[in-house]
CHARMM-style PDB file with segment names, atoms N, HN, CA, C and O in Angstrom:
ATOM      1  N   UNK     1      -4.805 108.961 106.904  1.00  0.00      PROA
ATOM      2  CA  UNK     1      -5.673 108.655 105.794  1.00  0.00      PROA
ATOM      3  C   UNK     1      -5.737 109.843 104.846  1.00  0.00      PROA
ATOM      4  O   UNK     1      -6.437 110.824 105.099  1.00  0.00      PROA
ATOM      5  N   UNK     2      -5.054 109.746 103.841  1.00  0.00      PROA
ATOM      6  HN  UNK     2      -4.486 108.950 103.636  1.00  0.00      PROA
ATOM      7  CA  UNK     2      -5.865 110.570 102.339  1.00  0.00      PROA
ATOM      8  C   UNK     2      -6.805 111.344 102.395  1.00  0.00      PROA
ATOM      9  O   UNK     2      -7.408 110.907 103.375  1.00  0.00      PROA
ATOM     10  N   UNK     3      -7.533 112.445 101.929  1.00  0.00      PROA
ATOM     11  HN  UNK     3      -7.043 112.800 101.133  1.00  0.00      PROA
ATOM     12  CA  UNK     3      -8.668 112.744 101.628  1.00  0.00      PROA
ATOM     13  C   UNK     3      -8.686 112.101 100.302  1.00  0.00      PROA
ATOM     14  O   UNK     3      -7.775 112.251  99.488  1.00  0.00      PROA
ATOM     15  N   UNK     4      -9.922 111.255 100.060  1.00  0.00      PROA
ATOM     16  HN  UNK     4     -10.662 111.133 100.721  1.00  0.00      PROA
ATOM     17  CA  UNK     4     -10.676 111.006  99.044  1.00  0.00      PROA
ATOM     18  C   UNK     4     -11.766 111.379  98.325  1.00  0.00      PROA
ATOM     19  O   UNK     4     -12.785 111.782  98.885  1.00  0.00      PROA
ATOM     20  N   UNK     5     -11.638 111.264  96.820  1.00  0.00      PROA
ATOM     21  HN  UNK     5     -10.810 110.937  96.365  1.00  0.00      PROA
ATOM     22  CA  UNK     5     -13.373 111.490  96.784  1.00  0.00      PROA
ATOM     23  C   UNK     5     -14.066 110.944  97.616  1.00  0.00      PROA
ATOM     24  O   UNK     5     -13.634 110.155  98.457  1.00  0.00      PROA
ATOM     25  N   UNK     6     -15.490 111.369  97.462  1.00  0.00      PROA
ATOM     26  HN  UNK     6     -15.841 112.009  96.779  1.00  0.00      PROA
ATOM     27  CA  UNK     6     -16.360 110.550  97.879  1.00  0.00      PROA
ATOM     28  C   UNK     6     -17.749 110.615  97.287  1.00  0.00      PROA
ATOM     29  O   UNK     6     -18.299 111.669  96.968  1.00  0.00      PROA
ATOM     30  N   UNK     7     -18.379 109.168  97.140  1.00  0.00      PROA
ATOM     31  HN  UNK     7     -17.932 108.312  97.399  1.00  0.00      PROA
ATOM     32  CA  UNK     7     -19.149 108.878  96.128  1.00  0.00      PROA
ATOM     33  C   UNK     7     -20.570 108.848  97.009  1.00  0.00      PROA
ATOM     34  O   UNK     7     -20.731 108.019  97.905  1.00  0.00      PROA
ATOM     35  N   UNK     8     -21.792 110.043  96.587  1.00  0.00      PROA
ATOM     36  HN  UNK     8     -21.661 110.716  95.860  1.00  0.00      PROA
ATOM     37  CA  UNK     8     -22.574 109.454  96.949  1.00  0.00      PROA
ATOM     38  C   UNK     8     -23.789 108.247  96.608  1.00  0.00      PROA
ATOM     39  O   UNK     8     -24.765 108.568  95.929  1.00  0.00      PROA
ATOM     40  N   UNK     9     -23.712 107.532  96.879  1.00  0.00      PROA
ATOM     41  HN  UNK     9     -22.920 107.271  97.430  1.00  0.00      PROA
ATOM     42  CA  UNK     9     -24.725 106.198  96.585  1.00  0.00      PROA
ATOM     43  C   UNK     9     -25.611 106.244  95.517  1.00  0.00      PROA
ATOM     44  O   UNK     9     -25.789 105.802  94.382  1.00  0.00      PROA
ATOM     45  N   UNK    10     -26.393 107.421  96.896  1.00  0.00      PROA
ATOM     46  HN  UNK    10     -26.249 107.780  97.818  1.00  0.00      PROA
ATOM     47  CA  UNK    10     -28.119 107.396  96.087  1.00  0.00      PROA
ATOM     48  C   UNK    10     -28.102 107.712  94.381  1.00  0.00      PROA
ATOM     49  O   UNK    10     -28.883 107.286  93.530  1.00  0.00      PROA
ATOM     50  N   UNK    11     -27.214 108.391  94.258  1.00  0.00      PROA
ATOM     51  HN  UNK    11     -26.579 108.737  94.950  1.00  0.00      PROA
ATOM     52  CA  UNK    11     -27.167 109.250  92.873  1.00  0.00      PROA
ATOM     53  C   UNK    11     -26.525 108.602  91.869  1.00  0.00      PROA
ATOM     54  O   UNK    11     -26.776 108.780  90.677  1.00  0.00      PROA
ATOM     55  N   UNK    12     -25.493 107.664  92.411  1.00  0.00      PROA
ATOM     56  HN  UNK    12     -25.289 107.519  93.379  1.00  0.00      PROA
ATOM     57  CA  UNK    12     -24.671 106.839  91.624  1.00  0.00      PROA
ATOM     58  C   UNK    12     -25.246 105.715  90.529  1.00  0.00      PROA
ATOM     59  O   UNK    12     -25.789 104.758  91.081  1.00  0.00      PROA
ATOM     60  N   UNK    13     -25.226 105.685  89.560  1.00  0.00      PROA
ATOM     61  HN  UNK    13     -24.784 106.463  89.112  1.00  0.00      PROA
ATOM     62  CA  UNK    13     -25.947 104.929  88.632  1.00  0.00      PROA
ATOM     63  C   UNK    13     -25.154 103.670  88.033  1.00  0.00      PROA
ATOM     64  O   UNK    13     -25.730 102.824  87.350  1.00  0.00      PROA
ATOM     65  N   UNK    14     -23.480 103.597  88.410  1.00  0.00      PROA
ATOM     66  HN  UNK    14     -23.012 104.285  88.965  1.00  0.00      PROA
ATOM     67  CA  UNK    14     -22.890 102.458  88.166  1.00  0.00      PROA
ATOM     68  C   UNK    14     -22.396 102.757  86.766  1.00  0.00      PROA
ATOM     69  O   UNK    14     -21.908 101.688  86.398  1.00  0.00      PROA
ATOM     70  N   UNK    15     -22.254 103.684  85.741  1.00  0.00      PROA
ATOM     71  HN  UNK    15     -22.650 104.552  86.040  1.00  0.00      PROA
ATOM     72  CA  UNK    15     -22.059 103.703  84.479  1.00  0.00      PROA
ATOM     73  C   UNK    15     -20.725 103.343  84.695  1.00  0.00      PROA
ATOM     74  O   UNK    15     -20.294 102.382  84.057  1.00  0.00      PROA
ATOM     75  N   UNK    16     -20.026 103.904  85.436  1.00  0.00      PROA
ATOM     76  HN  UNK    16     -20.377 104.684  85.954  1.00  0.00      PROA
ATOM     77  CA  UNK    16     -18.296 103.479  85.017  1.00  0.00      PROA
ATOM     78  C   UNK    16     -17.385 104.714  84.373  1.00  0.00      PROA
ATOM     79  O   UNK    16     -16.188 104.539  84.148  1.00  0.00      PROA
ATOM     80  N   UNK    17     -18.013 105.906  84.111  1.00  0.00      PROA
ATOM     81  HN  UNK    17     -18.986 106.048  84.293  1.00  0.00      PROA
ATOM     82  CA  UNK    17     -17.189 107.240  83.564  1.00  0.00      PROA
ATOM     83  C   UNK    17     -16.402 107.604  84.366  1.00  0.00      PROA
ATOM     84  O   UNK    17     -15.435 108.237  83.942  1.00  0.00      PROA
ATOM     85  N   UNK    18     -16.503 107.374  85.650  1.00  0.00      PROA
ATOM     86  HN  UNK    18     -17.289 106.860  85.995  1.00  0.00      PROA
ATOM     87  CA  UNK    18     -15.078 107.647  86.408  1.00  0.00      PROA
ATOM     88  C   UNK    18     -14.245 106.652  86.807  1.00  0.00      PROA
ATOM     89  O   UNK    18     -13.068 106.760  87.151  1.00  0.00      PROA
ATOM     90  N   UNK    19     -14.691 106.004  86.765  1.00  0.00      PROA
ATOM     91  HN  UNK    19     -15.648 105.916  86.485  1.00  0.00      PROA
ATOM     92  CA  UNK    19     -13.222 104.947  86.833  1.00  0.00      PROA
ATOM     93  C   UNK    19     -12.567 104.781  85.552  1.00  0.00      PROA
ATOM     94  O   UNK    19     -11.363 104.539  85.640  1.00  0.00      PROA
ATOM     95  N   UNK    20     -13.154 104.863  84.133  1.00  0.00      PROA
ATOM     96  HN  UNK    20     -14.132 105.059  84.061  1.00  0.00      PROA
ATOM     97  CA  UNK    20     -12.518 104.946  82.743  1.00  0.00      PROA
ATOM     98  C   UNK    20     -11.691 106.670  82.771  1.00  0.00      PROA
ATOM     99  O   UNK    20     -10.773 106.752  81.954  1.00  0.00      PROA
ATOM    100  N   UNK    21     -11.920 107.802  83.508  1.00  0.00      PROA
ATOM    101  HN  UNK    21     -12.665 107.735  84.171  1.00  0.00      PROA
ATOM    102  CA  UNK    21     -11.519 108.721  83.881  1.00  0.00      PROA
ATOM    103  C   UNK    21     -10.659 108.495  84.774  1.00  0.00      PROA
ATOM    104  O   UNK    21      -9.556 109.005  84.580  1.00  0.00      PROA
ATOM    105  N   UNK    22     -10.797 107.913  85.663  1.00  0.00      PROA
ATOM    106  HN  UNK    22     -11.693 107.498  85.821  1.00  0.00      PROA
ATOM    107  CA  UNK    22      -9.408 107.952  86.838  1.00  0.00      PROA
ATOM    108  C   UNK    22      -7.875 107.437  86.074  1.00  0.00      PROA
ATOM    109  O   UNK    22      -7.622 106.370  85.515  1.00  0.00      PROA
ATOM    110  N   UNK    23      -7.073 108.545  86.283  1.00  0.00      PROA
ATOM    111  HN  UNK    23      -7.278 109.412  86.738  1.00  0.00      PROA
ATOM    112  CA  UNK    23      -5.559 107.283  85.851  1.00  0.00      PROA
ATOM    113  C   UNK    23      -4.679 107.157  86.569  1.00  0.00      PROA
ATOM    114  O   UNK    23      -3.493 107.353  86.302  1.00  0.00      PROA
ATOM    115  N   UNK    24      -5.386 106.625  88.129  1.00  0.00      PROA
ATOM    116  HN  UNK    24      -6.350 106.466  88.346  1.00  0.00      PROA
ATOM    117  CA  UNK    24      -4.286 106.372  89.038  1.00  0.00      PROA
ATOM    118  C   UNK    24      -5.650 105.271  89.628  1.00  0.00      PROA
ATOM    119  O   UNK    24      -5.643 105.186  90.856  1.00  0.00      PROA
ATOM    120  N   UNK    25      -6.610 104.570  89.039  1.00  0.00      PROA
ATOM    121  HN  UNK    25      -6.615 104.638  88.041  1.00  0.00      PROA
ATOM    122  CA  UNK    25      -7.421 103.419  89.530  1.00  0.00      PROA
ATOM    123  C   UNK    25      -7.629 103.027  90.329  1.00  0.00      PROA
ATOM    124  O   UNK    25      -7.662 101.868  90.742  1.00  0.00      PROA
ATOM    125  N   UNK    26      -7.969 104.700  91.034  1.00  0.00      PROA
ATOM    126  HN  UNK    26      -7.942 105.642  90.699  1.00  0.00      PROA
ATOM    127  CA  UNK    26      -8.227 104.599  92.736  1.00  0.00      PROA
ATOM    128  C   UNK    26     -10.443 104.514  92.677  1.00  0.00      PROA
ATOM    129  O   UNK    26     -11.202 105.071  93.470  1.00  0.00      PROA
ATOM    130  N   UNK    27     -10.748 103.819  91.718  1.00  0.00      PROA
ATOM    131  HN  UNK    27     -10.132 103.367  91.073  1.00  0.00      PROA
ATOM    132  CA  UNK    27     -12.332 103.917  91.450  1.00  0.00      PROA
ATOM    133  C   UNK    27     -12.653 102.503  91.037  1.00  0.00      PROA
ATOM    134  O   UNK    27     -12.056 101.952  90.112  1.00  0.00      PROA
ATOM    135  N   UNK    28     -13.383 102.061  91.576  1.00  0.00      PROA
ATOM    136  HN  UNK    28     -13.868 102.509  92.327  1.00  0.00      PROA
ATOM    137  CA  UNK    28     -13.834 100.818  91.184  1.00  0.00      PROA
ATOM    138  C   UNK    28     -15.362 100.423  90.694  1.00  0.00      PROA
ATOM    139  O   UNK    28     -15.867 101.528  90.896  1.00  0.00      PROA
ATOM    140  N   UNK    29     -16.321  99.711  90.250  1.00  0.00      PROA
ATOM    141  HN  UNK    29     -15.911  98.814  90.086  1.00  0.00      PROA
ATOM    142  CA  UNK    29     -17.620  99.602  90.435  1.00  0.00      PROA
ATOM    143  C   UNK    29     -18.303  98.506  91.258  1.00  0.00      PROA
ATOM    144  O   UNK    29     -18.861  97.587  90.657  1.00  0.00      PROA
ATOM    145  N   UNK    30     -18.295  98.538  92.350  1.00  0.00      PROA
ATOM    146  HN  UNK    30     -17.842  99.284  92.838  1.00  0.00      PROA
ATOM    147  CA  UNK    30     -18.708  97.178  93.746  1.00  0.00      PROA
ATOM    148  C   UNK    30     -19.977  97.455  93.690  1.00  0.00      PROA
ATOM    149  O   UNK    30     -20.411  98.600  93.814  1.00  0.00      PROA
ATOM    150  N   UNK    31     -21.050  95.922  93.403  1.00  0.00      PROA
ATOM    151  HN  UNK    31     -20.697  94.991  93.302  1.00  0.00      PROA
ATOM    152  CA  UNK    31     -22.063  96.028  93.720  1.00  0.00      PROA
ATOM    153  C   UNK    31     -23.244  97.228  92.831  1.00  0.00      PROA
ATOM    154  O   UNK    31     -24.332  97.722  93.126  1.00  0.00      PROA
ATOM    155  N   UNK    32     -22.493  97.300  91.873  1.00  0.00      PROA
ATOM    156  HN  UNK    32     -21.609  96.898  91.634  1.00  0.00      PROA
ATOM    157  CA  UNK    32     -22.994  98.661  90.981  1.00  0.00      PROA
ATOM    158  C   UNK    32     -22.790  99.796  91.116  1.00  0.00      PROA
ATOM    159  O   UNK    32     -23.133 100.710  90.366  1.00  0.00      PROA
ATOM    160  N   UNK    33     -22.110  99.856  92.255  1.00  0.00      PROA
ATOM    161  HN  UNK    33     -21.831  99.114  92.864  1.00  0.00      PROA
ATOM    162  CA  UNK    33     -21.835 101.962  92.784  1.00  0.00      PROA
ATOM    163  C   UNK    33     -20.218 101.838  92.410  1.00  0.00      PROA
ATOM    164  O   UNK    33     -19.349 100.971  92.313  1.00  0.00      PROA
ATOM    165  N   UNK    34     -20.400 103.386  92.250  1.00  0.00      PROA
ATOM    166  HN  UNK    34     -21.106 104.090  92.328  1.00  0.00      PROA
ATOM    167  CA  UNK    34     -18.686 103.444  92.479  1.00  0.00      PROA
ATOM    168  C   UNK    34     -18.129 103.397  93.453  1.00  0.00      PROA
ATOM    169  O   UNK    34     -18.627 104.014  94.395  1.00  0.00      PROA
ATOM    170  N   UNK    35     -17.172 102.838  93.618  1.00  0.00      PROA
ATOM    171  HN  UNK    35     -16.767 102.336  92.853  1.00  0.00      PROA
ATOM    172  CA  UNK    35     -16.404 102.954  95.142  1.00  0.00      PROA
ATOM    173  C   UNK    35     -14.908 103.310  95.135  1.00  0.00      PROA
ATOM    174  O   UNK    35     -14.149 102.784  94.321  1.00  0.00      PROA
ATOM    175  N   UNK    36     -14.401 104.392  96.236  1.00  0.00      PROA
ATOM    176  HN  UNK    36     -15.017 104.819  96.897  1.00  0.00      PROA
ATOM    177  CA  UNK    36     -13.279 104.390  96.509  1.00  0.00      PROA
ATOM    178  C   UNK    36     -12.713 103.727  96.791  1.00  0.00      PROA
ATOM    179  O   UNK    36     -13.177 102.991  97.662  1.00  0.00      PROA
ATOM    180  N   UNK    37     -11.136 103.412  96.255  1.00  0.00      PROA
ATOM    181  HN  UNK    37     -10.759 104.010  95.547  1.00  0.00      PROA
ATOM    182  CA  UNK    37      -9.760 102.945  96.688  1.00  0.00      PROA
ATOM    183  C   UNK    37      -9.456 103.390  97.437  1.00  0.00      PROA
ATOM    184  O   UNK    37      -9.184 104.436  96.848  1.00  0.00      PROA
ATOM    185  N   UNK    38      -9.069 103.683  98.919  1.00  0.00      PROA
ATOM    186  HN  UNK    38      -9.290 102.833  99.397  1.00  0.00      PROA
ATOM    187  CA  UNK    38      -7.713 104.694  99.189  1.00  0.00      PROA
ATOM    188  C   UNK    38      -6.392 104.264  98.664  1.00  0.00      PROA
ATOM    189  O   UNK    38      -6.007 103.116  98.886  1.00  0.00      PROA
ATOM    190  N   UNK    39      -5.591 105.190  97.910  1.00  0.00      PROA
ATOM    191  HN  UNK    39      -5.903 106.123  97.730  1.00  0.00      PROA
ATOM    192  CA  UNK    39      -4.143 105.160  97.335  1.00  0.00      PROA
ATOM    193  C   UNK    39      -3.270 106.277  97.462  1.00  0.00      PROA
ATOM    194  O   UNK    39      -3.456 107.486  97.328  1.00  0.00      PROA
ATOM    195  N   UNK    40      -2.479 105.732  97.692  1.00  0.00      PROA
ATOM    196  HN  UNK    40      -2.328 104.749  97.801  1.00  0.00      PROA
ATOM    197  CA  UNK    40      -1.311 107.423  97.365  1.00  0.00      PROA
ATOM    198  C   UNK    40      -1.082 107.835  96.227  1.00  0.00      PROA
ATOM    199  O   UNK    40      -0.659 108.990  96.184  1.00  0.00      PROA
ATOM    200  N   UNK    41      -1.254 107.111  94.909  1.00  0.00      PROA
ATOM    201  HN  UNK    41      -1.597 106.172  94.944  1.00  0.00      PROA
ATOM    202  CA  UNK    41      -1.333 107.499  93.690  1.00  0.00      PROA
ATOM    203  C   UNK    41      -2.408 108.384  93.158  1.00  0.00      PROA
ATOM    204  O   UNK    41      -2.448 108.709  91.972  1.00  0.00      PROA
ATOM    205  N   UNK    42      -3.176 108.725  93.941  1.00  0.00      PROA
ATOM    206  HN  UNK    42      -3.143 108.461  94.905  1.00  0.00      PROA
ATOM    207  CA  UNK    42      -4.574 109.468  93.818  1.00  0.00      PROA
ATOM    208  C   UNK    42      -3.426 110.664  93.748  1.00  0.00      PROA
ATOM    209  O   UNK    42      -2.309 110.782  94.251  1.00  0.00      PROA
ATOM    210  N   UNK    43      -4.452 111.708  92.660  1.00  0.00      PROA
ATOM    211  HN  UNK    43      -5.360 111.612  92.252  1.00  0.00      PROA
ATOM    212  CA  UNK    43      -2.945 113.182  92.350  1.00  0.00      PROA
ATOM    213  C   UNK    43      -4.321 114.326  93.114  1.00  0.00      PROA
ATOM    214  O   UNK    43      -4.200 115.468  93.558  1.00  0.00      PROA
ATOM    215  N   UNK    44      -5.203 113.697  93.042  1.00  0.00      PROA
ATOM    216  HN  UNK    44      -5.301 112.769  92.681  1.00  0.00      PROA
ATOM    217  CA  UNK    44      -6.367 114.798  93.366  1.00  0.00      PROA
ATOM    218  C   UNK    44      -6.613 115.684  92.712  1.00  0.00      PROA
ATOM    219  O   UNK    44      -6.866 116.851  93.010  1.00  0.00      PROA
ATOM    220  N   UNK    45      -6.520 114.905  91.250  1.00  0.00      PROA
ATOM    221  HN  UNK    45      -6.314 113.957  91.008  1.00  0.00      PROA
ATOM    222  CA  UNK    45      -7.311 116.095  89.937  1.00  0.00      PROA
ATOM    223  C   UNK    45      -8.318 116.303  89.991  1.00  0.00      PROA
ATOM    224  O   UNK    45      -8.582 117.418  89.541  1.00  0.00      PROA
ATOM    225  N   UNK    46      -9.341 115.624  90.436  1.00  0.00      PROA
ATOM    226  HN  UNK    46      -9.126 114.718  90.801  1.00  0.00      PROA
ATOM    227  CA  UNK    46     -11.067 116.441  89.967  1.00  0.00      PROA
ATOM    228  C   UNK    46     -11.628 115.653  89.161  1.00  0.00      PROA
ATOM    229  O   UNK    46     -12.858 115.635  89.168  1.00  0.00      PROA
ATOM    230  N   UNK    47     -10.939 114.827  88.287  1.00  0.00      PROA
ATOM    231  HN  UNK    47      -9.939 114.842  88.280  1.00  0.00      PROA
ATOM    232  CA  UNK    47     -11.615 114.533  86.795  1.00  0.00      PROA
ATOM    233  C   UNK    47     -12.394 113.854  87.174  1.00  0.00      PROA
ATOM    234  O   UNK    47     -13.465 114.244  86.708  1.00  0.00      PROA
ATOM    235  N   UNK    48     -12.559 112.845  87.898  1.00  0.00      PROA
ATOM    236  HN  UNK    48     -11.690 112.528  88.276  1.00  0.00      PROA
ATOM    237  CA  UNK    48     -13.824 112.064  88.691  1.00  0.00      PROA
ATOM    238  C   UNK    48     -14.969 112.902  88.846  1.00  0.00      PROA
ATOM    239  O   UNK    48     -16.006 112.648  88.234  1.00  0.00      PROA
ATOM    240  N   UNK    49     -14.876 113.782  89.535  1.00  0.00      PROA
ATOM    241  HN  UNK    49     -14.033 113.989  90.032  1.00  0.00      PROA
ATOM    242  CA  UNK    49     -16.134 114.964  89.819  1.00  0.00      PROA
ATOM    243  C   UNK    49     -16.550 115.538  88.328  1.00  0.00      PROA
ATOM    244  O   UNK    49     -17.557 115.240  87.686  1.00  0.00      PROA
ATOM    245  N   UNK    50     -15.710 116.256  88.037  1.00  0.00      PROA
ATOM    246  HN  UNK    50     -14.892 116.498  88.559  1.00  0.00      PROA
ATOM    247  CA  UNK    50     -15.852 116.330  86.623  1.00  0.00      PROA
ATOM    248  C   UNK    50     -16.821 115.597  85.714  1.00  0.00      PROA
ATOM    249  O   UNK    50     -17.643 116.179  85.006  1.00  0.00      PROA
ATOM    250  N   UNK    51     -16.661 114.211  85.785  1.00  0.00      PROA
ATOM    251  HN  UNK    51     -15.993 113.738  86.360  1.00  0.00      PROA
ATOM    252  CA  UNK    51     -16.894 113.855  84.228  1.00  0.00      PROA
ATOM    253  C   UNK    51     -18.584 112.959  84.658  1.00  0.00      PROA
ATOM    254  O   UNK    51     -19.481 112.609  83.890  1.00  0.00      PROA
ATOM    255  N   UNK    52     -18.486 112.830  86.066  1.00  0.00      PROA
ATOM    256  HN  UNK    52     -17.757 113.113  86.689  1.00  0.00      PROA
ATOM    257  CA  UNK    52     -20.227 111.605  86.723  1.00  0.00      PROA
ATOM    258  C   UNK    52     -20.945 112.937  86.232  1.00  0.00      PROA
ATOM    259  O   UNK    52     -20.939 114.131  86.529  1.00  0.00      PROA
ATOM    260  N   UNK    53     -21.723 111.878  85.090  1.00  0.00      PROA
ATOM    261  HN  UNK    53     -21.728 110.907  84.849  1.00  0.00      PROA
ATOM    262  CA  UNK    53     -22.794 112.423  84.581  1.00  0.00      PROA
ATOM    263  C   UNK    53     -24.246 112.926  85.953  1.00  0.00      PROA
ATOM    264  O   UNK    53     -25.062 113.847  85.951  1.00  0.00      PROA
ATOM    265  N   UNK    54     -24.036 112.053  86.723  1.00  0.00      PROA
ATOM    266  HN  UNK    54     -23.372 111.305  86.724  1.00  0.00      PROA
ATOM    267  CA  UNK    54     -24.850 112.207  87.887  1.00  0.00      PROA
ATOM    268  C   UNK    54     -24.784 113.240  89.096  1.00  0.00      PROA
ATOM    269  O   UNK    54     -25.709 113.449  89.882  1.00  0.00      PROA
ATOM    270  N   UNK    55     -23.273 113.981  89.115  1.00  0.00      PROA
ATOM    271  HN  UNK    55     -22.522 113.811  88.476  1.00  0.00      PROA
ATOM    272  CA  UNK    55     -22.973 114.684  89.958  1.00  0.00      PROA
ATOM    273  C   UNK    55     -22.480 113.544  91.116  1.00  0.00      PROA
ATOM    274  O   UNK    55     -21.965 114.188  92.030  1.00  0.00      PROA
ATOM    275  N   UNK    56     -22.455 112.497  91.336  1.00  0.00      PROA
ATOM    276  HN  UNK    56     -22.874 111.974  90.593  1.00  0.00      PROA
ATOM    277  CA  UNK    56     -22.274 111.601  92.434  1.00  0.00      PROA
ATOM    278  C   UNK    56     -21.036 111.735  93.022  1.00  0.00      PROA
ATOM    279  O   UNK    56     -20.757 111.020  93.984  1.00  0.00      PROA
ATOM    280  N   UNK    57     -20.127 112.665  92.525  1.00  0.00      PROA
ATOM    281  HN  UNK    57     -20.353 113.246  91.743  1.00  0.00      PROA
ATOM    282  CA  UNK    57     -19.084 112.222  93.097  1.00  0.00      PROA
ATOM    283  C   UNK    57     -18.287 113.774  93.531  1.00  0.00      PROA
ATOM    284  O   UNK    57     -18.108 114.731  92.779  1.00  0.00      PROA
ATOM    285  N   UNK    58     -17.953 113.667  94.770  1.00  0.00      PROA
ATOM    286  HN  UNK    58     -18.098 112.889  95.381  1.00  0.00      PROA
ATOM    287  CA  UNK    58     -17.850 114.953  94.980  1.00  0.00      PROA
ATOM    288  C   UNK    58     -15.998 114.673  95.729  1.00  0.00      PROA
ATOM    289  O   UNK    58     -15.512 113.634  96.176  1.00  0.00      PROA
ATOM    290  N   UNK    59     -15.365 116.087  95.593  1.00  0.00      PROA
ATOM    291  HN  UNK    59     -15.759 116.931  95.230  1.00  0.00      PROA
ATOM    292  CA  UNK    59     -13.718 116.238  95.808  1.00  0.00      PROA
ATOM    293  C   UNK    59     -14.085 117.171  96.927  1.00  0.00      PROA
ATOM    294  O   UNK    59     -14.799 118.168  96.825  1.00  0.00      PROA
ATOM    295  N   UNK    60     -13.570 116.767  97.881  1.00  0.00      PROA
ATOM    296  HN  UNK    60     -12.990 115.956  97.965  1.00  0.00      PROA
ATOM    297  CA  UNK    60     -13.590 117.883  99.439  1.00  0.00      PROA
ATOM    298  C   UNK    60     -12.735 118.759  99.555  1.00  0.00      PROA
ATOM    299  O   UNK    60     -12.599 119.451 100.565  1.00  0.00      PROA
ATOM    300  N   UNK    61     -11.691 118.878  97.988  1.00  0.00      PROA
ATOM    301  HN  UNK    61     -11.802 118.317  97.168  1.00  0.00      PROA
ATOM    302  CA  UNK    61     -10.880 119.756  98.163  1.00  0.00      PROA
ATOM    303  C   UNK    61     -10.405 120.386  96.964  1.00  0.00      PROA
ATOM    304  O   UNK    61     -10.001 119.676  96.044  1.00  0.00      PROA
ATOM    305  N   UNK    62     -10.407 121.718  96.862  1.00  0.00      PROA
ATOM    306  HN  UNK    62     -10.735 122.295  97.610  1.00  0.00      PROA
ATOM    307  CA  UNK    62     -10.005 122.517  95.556  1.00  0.00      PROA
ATOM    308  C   UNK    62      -8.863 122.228  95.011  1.00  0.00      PROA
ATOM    309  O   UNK    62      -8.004 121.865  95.815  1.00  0.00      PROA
ATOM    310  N   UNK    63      -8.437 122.282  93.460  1.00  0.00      PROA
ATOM    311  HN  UNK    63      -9.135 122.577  92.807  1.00  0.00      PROA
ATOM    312  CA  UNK    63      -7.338 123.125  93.252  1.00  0.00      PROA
ATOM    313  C   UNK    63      -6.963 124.244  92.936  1.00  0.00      PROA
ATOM    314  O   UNK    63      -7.663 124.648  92.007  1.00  0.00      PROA
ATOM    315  N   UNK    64      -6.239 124.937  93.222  1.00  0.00      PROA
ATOM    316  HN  UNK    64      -5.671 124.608  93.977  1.00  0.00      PROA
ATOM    317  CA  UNK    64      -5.599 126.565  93.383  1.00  0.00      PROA
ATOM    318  C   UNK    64      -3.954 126.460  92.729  1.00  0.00      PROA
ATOM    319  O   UNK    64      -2.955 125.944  93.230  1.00  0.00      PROA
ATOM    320  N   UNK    65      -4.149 127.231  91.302  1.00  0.00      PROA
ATOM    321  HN  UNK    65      -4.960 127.650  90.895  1.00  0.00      PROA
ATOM    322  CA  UNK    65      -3.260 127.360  90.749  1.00  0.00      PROA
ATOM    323  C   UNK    65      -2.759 128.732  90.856  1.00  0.00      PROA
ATOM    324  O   UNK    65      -3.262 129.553  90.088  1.00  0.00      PROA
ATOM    325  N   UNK    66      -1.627 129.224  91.881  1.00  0.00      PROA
ATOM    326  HN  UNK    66      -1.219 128.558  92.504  1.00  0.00      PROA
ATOM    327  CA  UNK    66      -1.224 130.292  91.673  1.00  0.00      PROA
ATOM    328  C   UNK    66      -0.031 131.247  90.664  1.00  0.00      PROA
ATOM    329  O   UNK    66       1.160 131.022  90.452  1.00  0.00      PROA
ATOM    330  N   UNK    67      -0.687 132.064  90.313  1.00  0.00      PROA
ATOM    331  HN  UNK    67      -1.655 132.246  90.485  1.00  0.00      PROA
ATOM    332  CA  UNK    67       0.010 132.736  88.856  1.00  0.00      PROA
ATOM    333  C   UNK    67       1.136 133.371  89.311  1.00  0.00      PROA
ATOM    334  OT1 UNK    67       1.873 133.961  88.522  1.00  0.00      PROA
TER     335      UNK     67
END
């Protein structure tokens, strides 16, 4: 299994900024929350975490660009 984001609930407000952010449409809105896909097309950019106005959505894993 992937590491995925992962969305927490409580905080999640359903707006939809990360799934209009995701461009591999591993984000959906079920039931009003966001919810993960698992996909292999997931590149594990961040921009999901990034852009939830709520903080709801958290990446369990950095990126490290070495110079």
């Amino acid at each position: 299994m992937l590491e995925m984001p992962v969305v927490d609930v409580e905080k999640c407000t359903g707006c939809g900024t990360c799934v209009a952010a995701c461009h591999c449409n591993a984000i959906v809105i079920v039931e009003g929350k966001a919810t993960i896909i698992e996909t292999k097309l997931c590149g594990w950019c961040t921009v999901c975490e990034a852009v939830c106005p709520e903080g709801a959505l958290h990446c369990a894993y950095e990126i490290v660009i070495e110079g």
